[in-house]
NUSEVEX-122494 format. One line per 4 residues: number of its first residue (from 0); their letters; for each residue x, y, z of N, C-alpha, C. Coordinates in steps of 0.2 Angstrom, whole numbers. Layout:
NUM	A	X:Y:Z:X:Y:Z:X:Y:Z  ...
//
This chain:
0	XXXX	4:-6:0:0:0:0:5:6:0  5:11:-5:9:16:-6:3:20:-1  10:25:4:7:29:7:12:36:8  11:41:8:15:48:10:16:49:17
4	XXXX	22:49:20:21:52:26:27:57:27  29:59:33:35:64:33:36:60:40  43:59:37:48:55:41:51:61:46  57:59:53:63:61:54:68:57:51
8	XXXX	70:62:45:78:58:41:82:54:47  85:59:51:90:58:54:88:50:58  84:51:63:79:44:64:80:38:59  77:41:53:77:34:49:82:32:47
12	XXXX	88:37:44:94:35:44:97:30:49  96:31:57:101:28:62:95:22:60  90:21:62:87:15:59:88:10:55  90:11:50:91:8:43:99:9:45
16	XXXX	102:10:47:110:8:49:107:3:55  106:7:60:105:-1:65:100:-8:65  95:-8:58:94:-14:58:98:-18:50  100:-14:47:105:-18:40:99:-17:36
20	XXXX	95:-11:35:91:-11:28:92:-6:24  92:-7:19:92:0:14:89:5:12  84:3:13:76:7:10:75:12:17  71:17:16:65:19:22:59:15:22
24	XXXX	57:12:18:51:7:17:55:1:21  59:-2:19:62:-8:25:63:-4:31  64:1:34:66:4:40:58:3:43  53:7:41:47:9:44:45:2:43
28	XXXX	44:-3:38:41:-11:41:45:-14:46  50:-14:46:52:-19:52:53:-15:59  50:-7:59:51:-5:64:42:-6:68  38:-6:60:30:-9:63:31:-15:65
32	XXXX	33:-21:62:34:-26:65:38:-27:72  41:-23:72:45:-22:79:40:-20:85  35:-15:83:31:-12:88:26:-18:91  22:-23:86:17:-26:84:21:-32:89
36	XXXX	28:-34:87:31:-39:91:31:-38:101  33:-32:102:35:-30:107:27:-30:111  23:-27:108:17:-27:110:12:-31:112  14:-36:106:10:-43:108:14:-49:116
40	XXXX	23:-47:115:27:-49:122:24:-46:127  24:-40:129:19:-37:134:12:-37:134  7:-41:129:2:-43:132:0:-49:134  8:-54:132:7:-60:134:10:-61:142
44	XXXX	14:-57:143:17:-55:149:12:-55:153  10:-50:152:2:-46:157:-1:-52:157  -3:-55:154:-8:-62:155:-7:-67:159  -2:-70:157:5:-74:162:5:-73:167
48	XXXX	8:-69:169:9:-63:176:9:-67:183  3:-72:182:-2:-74:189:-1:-81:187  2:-86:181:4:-91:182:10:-95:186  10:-97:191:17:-99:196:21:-101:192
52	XXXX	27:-102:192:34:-102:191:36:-108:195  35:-114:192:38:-123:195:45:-123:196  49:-121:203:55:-123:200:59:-127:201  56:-131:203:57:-142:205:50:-146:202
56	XXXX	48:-146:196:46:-151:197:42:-156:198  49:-160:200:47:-168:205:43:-163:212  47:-160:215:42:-155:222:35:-154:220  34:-154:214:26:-150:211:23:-156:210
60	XXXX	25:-162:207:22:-167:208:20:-171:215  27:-173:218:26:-175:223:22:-171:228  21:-164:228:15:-160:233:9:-162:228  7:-163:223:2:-167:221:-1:-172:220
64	XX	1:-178:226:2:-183:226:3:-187:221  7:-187:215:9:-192:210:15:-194:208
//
C-alpha cells in the first residue's frame, strides 16, 4: 500500500543503519513489525503474570500426590 508520510531523516537514517536495511520502506516495516512484536510480548506478559513459576518439578508433583 503506497502511502506519503513525513519522516525524521535523521531517525530513519540511524534505523536503517542499525537494523542492515536499505530502503526507508524496509526501516518503517520492520520498525511496525517491531512495535506489533513488542506489543504482543507485553500482552502475553500481562496475562502470564499470575501463572506460578515450577521450579522443582518432581516438588510439584510430589505435593500433588503423583
Amino acid at each position: 500500500m503506497r502511502t506519503v508520510i513525513n519522516l525524521d531523516d535523521d531517525a530513519c537514517v540511524e534505523v536503517m543503519e542499525l537494523l542492515g536495511v536499505r530502503t526507508k520502506t524496509d526501516a518503517v516495516n520492520a520498525a511496525l513489525r517491531d512495535v506489533l512484536r513488542r506489543r504482543r510480548l507485553q500482552t502475553l506478559l500481562a496475562e502470564t503474570a499470575d501463572i506460578p513459576v515450577i521450579a522443582d518439578p518432581e516438588e510439584h508433583y510430589r505435593a500433588a500426590g503423583r
